[in-house]
MDTraj code that builds the backbone (N, CA, C; nanometers):
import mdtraj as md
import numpy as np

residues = "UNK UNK UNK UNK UNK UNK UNK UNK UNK UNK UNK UNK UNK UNK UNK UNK UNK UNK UNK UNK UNK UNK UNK UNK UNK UNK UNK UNK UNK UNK UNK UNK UNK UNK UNK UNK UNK UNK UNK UNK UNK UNK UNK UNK UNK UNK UNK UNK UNK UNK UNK UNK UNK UNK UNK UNK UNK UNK UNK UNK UNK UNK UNK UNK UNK UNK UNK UNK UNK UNK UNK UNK UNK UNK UNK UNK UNK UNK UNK UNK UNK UNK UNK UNK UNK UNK UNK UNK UNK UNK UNK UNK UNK UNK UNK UNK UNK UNK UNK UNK UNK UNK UNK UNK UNK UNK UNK UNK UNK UNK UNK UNK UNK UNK UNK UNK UNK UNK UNK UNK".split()
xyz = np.array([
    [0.1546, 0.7663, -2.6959],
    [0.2514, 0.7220, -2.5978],
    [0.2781, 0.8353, -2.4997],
    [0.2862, 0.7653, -2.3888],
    [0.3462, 0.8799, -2.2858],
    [0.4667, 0.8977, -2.2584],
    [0.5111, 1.0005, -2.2134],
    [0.6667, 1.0027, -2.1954],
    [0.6758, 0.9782, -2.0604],
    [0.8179, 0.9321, -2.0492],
    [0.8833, 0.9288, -1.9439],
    [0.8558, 1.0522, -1.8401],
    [0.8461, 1.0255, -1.7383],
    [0.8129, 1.1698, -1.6098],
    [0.7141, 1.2633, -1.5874],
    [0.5974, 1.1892, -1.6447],
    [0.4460, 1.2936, -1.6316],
    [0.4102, 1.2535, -1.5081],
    [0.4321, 1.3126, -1.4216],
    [0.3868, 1.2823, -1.2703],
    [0.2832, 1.3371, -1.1913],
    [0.2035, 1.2828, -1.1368],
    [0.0711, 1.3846, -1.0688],
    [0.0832, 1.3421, -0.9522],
    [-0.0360, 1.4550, -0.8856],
    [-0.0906, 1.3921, -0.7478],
    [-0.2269, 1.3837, -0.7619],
    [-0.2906, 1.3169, -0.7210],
    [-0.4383, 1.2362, -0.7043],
    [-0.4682, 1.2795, -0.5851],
    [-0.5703, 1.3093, -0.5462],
    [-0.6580, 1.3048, -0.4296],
    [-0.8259, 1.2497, -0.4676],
    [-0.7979, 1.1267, -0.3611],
    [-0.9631, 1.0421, -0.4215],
    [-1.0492, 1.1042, -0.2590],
    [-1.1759, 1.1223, -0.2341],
    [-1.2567, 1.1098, -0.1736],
    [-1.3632, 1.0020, -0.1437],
    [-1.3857, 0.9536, 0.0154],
    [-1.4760, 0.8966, 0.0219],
    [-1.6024, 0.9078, 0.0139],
    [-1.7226, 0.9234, -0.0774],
    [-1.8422, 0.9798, -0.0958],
    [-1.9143, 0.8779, -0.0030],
    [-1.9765, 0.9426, 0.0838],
    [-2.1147, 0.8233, 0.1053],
    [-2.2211, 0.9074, 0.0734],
    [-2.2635, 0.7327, -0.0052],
    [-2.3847, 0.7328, -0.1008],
    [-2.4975, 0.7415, -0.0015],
    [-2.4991, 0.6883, 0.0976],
    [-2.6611, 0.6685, 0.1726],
    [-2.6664, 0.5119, 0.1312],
    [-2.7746, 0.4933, 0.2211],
    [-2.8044, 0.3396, 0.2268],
    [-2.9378, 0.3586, 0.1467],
    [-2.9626, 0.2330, 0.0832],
    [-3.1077, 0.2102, -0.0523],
    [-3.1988, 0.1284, 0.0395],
    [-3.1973, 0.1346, 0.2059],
    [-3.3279, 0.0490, 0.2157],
    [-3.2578, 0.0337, 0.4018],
    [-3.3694, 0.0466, 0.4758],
    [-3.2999, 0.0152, 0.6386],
    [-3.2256, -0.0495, 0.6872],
    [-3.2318, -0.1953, 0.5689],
    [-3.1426, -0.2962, 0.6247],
    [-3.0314, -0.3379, 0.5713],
    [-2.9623, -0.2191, 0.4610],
    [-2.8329, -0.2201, 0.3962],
    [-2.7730, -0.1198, 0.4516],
    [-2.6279, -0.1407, 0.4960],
    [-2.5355, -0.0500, 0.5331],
    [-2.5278, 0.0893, 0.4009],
    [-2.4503, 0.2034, 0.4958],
    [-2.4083, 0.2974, 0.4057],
    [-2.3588, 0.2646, 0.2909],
    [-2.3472, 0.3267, 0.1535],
    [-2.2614, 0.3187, 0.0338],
    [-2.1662, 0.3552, 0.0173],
    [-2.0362, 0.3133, 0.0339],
    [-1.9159, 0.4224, 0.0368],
    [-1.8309, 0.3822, -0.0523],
    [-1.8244, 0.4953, -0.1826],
    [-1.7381, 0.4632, -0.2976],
    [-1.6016, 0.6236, -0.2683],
    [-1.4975, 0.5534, -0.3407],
    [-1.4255, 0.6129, -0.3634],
    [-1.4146, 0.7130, -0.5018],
    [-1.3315, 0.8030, -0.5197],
    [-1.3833, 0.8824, -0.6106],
    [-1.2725, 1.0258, -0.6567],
    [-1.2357, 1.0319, -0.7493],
    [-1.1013, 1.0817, -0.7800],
    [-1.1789, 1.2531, -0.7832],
    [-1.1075, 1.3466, -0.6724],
    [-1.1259, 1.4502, -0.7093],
    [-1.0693, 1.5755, -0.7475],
    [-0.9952, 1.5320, -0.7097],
    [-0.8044, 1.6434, -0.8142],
    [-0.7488, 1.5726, -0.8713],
    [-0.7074, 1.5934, -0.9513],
    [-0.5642, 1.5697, -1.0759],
    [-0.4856, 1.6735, -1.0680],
    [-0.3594, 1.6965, -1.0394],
    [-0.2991, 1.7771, -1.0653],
    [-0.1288, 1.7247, -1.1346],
    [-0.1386, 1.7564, -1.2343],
    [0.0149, 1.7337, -1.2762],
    [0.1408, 1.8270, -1.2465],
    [0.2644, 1.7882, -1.1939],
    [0.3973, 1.8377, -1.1651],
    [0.5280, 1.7940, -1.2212],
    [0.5803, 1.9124, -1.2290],
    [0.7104, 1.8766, -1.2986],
    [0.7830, 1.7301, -1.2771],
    [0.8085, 1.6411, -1.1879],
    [0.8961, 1.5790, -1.1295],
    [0.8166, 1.5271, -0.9907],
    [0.8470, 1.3627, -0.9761],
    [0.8486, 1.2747, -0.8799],
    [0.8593, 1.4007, -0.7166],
    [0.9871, 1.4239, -0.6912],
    [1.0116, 1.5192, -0.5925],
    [0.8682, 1.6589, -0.5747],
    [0.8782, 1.7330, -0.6868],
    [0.7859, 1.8296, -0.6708],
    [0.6347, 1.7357, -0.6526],
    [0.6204, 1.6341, -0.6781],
    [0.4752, 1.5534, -0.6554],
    [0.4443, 1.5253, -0.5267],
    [0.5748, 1.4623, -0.4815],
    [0.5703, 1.4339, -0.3345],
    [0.5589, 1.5446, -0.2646],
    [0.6225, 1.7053, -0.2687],
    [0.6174, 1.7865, -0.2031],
    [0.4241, 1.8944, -0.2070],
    [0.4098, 1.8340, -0.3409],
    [0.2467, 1.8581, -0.3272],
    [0.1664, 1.7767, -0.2074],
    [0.1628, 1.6513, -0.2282],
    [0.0716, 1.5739, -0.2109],
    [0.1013, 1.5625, -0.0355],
    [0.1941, 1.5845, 0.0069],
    [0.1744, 1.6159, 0.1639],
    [0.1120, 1.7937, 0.2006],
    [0.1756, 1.9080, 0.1127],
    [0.0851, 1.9965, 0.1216],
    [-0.0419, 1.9528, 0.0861],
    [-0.0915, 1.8816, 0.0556],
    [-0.2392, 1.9080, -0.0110],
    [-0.2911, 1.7930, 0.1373],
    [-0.1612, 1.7276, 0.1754],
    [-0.2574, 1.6425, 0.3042],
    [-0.3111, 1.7206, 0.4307],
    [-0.2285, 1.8567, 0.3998],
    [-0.2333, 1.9096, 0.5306],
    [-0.3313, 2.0401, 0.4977],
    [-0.3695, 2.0907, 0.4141],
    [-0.4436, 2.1801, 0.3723],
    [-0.5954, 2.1459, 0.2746],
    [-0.5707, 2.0595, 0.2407],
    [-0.7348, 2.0154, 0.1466],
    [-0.7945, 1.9442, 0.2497],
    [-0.9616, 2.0249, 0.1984],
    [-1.0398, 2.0241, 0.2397],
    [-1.1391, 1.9872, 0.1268],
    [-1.1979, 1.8382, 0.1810],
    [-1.2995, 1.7404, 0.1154],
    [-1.4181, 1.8238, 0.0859],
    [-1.5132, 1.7888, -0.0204],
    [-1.6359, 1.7832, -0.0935],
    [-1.6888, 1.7113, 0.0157],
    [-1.7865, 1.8138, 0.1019],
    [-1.7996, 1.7278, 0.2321],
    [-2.0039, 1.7491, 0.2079],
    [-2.1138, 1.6990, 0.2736],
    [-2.2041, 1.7293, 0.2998],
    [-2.2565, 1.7640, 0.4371],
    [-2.1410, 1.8156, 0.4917],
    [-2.1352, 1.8835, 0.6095],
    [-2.0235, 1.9989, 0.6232],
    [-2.0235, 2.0549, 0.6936],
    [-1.9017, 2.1952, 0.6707],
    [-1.8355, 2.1310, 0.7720],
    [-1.7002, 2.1359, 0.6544],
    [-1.5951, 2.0992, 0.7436],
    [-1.4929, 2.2377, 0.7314],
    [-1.4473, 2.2946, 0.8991],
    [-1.3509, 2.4097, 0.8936],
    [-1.2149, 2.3591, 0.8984],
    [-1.1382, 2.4751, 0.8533],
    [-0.9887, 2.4445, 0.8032],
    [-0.9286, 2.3974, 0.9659],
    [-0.9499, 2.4274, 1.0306],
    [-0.8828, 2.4542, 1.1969],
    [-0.8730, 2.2966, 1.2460],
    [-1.0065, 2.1997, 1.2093],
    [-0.9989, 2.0920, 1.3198],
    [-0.9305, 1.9721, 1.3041],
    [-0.8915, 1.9184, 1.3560],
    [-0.8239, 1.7762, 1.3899],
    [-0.7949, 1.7199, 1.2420],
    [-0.7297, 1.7017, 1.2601],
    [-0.6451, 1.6239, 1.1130],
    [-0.5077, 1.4968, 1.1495],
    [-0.5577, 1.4009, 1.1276],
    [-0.4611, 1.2684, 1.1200],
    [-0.3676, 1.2580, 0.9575],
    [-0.2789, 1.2728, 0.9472],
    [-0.2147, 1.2343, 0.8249],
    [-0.1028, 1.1142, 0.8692],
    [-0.1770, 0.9984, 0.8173],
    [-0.1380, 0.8880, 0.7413],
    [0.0192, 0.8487, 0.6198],
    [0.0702, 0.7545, 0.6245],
    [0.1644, 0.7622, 0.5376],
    [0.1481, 0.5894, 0.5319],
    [0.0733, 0.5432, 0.4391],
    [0.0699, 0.4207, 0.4298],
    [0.1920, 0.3745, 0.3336],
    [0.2276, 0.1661, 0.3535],
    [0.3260, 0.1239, 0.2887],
    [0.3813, 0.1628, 0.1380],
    [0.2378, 0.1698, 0.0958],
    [0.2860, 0.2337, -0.0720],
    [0.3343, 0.3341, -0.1313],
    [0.3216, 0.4947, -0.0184],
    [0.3814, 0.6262, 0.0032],
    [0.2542, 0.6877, -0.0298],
    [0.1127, 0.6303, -0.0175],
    [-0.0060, 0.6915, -0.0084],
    [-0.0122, 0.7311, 0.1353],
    [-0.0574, 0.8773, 0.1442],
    [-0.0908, 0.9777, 0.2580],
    [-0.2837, 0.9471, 0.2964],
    [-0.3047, 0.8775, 0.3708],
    [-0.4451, 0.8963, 0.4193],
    [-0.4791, 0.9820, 0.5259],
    [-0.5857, 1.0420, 0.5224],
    [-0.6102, 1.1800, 0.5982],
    [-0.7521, 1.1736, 0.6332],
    [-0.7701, 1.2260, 0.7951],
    [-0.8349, 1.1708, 0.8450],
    [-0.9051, 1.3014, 0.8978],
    [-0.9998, 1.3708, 0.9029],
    [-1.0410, 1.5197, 0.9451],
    [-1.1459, 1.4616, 1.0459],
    [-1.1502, 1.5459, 1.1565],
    [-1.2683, 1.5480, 1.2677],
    [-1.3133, 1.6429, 1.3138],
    [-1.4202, 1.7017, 1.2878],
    [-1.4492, 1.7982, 1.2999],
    [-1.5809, 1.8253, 1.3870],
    [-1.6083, 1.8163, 1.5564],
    [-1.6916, 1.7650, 1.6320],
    [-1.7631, 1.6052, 1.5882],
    [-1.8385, 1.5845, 1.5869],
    [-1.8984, 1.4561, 1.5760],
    [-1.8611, 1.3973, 1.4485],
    [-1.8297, 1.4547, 1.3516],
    [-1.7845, 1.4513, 1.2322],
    [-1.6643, 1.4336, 1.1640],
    [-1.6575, 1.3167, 1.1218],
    [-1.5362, 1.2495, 1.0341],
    [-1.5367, 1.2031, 0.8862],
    [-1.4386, 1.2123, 0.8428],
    [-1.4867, 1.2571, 0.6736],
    [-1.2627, 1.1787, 0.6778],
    [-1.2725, 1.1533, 0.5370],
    [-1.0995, 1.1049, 0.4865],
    [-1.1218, 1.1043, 0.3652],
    [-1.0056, 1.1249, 0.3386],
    [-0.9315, 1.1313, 0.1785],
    [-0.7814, 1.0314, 0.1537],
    [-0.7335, 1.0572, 0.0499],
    [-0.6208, 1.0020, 0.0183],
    [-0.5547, 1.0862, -0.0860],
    [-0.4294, 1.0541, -0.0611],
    [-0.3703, 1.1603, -0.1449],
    [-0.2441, 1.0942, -0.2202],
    [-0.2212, 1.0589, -0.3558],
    [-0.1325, 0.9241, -0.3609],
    [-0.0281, 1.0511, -0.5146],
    [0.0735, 0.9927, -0.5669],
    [0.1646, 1.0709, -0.6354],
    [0.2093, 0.9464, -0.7325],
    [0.1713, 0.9365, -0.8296],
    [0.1772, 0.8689, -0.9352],
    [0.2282, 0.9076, -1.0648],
    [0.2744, 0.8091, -1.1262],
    [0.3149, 0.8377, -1.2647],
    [0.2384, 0.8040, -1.3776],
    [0.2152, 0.8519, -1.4834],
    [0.1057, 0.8093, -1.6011],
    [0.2110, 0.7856, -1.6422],
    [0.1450, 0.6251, -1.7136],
    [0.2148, 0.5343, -1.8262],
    [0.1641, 0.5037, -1.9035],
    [0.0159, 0.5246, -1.9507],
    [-0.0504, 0.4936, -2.0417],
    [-0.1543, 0.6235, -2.0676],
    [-0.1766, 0.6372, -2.1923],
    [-0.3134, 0.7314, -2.2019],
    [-0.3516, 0.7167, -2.3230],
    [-0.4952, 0.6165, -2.3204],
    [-0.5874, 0.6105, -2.4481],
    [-0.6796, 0.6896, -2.4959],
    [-0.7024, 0.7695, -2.6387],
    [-0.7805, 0.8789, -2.6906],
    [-0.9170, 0.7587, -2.6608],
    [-1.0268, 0.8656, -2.6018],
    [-1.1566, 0.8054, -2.6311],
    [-1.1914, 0.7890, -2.7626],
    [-1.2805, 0.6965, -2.7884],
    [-1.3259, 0.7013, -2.8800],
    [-1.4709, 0.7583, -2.9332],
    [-1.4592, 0.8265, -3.0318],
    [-1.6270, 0.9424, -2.9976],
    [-1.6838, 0.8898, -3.1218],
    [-1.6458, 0.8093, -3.1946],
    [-1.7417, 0.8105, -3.3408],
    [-1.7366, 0.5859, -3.3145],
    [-1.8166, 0.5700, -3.3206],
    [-1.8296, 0.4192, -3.3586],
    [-1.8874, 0.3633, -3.4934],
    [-1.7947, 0.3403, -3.5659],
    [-1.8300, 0.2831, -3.7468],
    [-1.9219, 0.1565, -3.6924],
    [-2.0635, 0.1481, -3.7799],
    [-2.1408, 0.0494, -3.7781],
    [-2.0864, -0.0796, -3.8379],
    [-2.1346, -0.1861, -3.8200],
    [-2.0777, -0.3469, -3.8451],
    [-2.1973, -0.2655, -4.0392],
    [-2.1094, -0.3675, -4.1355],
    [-2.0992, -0.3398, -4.2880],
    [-2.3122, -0.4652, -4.2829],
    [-2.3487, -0.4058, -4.3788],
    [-2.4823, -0.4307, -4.4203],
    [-2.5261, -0.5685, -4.4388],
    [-2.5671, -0.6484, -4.3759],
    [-2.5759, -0.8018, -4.4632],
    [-2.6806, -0.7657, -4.5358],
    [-2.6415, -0.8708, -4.6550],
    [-2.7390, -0.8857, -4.7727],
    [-2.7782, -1.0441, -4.7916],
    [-2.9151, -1.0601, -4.8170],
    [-2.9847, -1.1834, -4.8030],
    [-2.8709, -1.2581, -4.9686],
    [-2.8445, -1.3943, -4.9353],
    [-2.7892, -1.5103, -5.0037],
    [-2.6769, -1.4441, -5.0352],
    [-2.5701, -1.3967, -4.9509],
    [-2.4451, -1.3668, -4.9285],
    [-2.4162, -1.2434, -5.1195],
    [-2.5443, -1.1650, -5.1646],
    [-2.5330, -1.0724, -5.2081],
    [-2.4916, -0.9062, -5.1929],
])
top = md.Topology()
chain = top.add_chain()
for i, resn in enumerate(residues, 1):
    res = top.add_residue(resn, chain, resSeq=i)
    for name in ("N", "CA", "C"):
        top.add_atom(name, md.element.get_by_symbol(name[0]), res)
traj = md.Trajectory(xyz[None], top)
């Protein structure tokens, strides 16, 4: 069980995949690339706009700290962020959430029990 007030900030990235063939558009998945946990709702929110205004994406192009930056504040209190950097545009998201659930993986799987011929 989780407790009450484990709060993070998330920042997902848009990866593009590349297109699999001339006549399919780009691939563009989303993709969680910080976790960071904080004391408190307040200290989350006060991350996750620093981190709108200072992180810098897993880019396949160099993106510098200096250029154009749009920060977003969508209905849900998700920050979308928008970098341009000459011809080049690249976004993230940056959202402040609470964990309410957290399930242990499971690493060992017990096999189904042996059948035996004429229910022996």
């Amino acid at each position: 069980m989780v407790s009450d007030g484990d709060w993070y900030v998330l920042v997902e990235e848009d990866r593009n995949h590349g297109s699999n063939s001339d006549f399919s558009p780009d691939v563009h998945r989303w993709q969680l690339s910080k976790e960071r946990q904080v004391a408190d709702r307040d200290a989350a929110g006060a991350l996750a706009e620093e981190l709108a205004g200072t992180y810098l994406p897993q880019s396949p192009f160099r993106i510098k700290a200096g250029r154009g930056r749009r920060i977003y504040r969508l209905p849900d209190g998700t920050l979308l962020v928008r970098i341009r950097d000459g011809s080049t545009r690249i976004h993230f998201r940056v959202t402040v959430a609470e964990l309410v659930a957290e399930v242990a993986e499971v690493t060992e799987v017990t096999p189904p029990p042996k059948r035996r011929f004429f229910g022996r």
